[in-house]
Every structure is written in C-alpha cells, then in structure tokens.
C-alpha positions in Angstrom: 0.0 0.0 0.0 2.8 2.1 0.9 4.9 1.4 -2.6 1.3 2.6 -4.4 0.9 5.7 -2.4 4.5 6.4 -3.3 3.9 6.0 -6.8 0.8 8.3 -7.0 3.1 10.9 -5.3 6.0 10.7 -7.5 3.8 10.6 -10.5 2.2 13.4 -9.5 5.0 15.5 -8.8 6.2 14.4 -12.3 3.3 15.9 -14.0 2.8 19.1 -11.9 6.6 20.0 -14.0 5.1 19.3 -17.5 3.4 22.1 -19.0 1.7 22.8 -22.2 1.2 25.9 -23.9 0.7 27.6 -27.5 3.8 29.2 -29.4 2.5 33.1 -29.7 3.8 35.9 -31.7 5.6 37.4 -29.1 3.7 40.5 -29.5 0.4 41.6 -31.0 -0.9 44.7 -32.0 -4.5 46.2 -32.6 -3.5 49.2 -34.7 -6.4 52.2 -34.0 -6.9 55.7 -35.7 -4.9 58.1 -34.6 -7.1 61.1 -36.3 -9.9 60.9 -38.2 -10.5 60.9 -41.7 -11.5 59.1 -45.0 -10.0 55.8 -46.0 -8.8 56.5 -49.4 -6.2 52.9 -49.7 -7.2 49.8 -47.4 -4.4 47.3 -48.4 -6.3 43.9 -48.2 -4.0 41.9 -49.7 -1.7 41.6 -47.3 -3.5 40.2 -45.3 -2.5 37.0 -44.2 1.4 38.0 -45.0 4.4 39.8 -43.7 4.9 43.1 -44.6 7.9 44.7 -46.3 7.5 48.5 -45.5 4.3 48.4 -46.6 1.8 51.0 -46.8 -1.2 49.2 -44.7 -4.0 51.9 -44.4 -4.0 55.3 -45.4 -6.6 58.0 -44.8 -7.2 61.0 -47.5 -4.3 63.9 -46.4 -5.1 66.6 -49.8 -6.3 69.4 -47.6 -3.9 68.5 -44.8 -1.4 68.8 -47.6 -2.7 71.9 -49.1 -2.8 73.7 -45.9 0.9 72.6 -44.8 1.9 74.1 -47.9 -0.1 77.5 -47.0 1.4 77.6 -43.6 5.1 77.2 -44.7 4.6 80.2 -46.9 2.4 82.3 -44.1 5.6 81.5 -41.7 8.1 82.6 -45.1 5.8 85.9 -44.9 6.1 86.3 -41.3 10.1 85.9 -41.3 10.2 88.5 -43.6 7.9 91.1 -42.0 9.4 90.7 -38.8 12.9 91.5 -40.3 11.3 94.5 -41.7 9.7 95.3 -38.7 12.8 95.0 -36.9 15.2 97.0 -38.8 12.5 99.9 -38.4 12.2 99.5 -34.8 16.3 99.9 -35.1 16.2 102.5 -37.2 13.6 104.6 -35.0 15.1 104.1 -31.8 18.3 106.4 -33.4 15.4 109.4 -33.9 15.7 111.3 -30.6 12.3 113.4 -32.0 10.5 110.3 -32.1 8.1 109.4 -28.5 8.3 106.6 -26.2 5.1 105.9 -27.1 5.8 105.6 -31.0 8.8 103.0 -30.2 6.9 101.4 -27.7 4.0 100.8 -30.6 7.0 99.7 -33.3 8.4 96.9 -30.6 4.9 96.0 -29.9 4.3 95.2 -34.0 7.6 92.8 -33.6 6.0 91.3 -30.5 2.9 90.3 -32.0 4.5 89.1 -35.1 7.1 86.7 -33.1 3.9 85.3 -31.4 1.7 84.7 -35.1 5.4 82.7 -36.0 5.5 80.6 -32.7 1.7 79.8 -33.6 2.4 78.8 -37.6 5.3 76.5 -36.2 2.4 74.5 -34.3 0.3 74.7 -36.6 2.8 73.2 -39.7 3.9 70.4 -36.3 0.5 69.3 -36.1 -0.2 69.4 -39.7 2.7 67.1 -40.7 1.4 64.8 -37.0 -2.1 64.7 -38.7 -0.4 63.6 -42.3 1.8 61.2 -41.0 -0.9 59.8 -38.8 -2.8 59.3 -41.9 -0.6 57.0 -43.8 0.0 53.7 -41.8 3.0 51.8 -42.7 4.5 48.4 -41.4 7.9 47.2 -41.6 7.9 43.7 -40.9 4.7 42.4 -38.9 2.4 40.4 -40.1 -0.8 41.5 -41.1 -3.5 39.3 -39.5 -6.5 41.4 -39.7 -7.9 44.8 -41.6 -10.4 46.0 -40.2 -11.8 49.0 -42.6 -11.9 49.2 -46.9 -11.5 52.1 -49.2 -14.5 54.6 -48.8 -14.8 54.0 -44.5 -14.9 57.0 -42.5 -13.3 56.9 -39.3 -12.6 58.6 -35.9 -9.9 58.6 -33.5 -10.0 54.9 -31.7 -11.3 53.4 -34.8 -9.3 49.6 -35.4 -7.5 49.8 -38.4 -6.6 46.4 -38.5 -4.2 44.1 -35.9 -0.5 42.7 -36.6 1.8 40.5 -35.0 5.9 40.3 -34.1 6.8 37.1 -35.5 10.5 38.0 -34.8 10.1 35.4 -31.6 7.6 33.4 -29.9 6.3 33.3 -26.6 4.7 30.4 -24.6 3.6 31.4 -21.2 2.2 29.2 -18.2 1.1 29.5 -15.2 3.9 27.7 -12.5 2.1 27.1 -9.0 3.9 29.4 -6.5 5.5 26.9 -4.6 7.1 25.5 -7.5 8.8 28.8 -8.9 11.3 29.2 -6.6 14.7 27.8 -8.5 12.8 28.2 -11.7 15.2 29.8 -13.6 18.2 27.7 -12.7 16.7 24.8 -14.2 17.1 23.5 -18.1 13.9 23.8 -20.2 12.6 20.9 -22.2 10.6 21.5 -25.2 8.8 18.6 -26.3 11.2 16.0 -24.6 14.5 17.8 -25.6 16.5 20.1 -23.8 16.5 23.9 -25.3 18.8 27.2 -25.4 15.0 28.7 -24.2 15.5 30.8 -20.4 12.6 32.1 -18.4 11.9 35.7 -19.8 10.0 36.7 -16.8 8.0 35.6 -13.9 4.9 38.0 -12.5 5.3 37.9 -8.9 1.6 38.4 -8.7 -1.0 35.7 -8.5 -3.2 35.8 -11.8 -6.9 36.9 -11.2 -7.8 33.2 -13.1 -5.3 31.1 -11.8 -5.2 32.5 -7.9 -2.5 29.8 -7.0 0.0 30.0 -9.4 2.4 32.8 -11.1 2.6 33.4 -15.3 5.6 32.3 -16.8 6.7 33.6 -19.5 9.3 31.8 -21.8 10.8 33.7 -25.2 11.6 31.2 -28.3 13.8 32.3 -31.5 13.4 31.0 -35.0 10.1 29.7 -34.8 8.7 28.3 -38.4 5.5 27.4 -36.7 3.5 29.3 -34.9 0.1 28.6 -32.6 1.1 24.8 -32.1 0.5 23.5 -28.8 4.7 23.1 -27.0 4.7 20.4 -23.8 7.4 22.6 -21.6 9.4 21.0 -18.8 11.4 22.2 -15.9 14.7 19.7 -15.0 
C-alpha cells in the first residue's frame, strides 16, 4: 500500500513540472486611428502575409497637404515682416524726436508678429502629425487582420486592423507558487528535448484566473511554426 501511495506521489509530482502551452507571436498589435479621416487605400492583400515597409491603411491627407503648404509660406511671410519690422524698430530708436510711445507701438508690431510665428510653427507640427498619422506603414509584422476598406470613414480609436511580431515566440504558463522558486536555474525541455529557451519573466503576482499560481513567460527564437500546442518541462 505504501509502494502505491509512493507511486501516485511521484507521479504526480512528475506531472505538476510538465506544461503545455501555444507558441504566440511574441507581441500583437490592434493598430487604431490616430485622427480621423477618409480611407482613401485599405491594403487587403496583405493580409495574411508579412509586410515589407508596406503601406497598410492610409486615410485622405489633400487638404492636410494643401494647408501645410499655406502655412510654410504664411511663416516665409512672417520671417520676412518681422525683419522689416525690426530694422524699423532699429532705425527709430536712433530718432531722438520720435516718443516713447511711438517705439513702444513699433516693438509692440515685432511682438505680435514673433507670437503669429510661434503659432504657424504648431500649426505646420500638427499638420505634418495629422499627415503622417494618416498614412500607416509596417515594416515587418504580419498582417492578421484589416479592419476598414477604401470609402470608410473613421474617428480617432477606430481599429484599423491588428499585426503581430513574429521575430520570436512566446509560450507562457502558469507555475504554482511553490514551485517557482529555482525556476530559472533549471534547463527547459521543449517537447522531450533540452533547449537554449530561459525564463523571460516571472509575474510575482497571482493571476486573477489562476489565484495559486504565477505566469511564466518563456521567449523562443526562430520559430517556423506558430500557434502549435509546445509540452514545456522544468529539469
């Protein structure tokens, strides 16, 4: 009886390291609008593929362009009238016969003009924002879902469409807490054979789900395959 109870002990304590979990993307992405606007390009065919600095969504820019234009040249303007104004402020403060009052009004001009210029520099910043926000490109994710076509209006917060970081893997598990002391000393099996793989990180707070146990999270290079289910042990 003893030799049986033994047995279920050992074999349990076998099983409690063996864990199984799916080979993720190390990171995902749910890609939103950043401003609002038309979609004038929704690039469908990618998805399902990696992209190659590729040009995903992009939203109609013309006025945004048109009015960047107008605002470098209102800024040109304003350069120019303020050196204007300034050499004329220079020039009257040599005229002993002119007033206080008519220098004071001459500095004010140059005052007023240096604040319109700190405005138009905004103003062109948040123009090239908006125009860059409008024109979504990804260099290497994979594109696993778009969201919006060619003719869709959206607003700020609207999904554009989701990718993932397929640079590594990750395969996280849930370790009871009594078990995850020495953790990382130990070699990491996948699928019956040892691995290079280390413990990326252990959250030293109980998940809400699992109440007994900390996530584990394990980071895998060159994967070919991704979403298969991994059996991970801890020797």
């Amino acid at each position: 009886m003893k030799i049986v109870i033994f047995c279920f002990i050992l074999i349990n304590s076998l099983f409690a390291a063996e864990y199984y979990a799916k080979l993720e993307p190390v990171e995902s992405y749910k890609v939103k609008a950043a401003v609002a606007g038309k979609v004038v390009f929704s690039n469908s065919k990618m998805e399902g593929l990696k992209a190659n600095n590729s040009t995903i969504i992009q939203l109609d820019s013309k006025v945004n362009q048109m009015e960047l234009q107008q605002s470098r040249s209102k800024l040109k303007f304003i350069n120019e009238m303020i050196k204007i104004e300034t050499n004329n402020y220079n020039r009257l403060k040599k005229v002993s016969s002119k007033s206080a009052f008519e220098k004071d009004t001459q500095k004010l001009k140059i005052i007023n003009l240096q604040s319109s210029k700190a405005d138009m520099i905004i103003k062109i910043e948040n123009l090239k924002d908006t125009i860059k926000n409008k024109k979504l490109i990804e260099k290497s994710n994979y594109i696993s879902m778009i969201s919006v076509k060619e003719g869709d209006y959206v607003n700020p917060g609207t999904l554009l469409y989701e990718s993932k970081d397929l640079s590594k893997a990750k395969l996280e598990i849930f370790v009871p807490i009594q078990e995850v002391t020495g953790l990382k000393e130990k070699a990491v099996y996948l699928d019956g054979k040892k691995s290079d793989v280390k413990i990326n990180k252990i959250y030293n707070i109980a998940d809400t789900q699992h109440i007994s146990s900390y996530k584990v999270q394990l980071l895998v290079p060159n994967v070919k395959v991704f979403s298969r289910l991994v059996k991970i042990e801890f020797k």
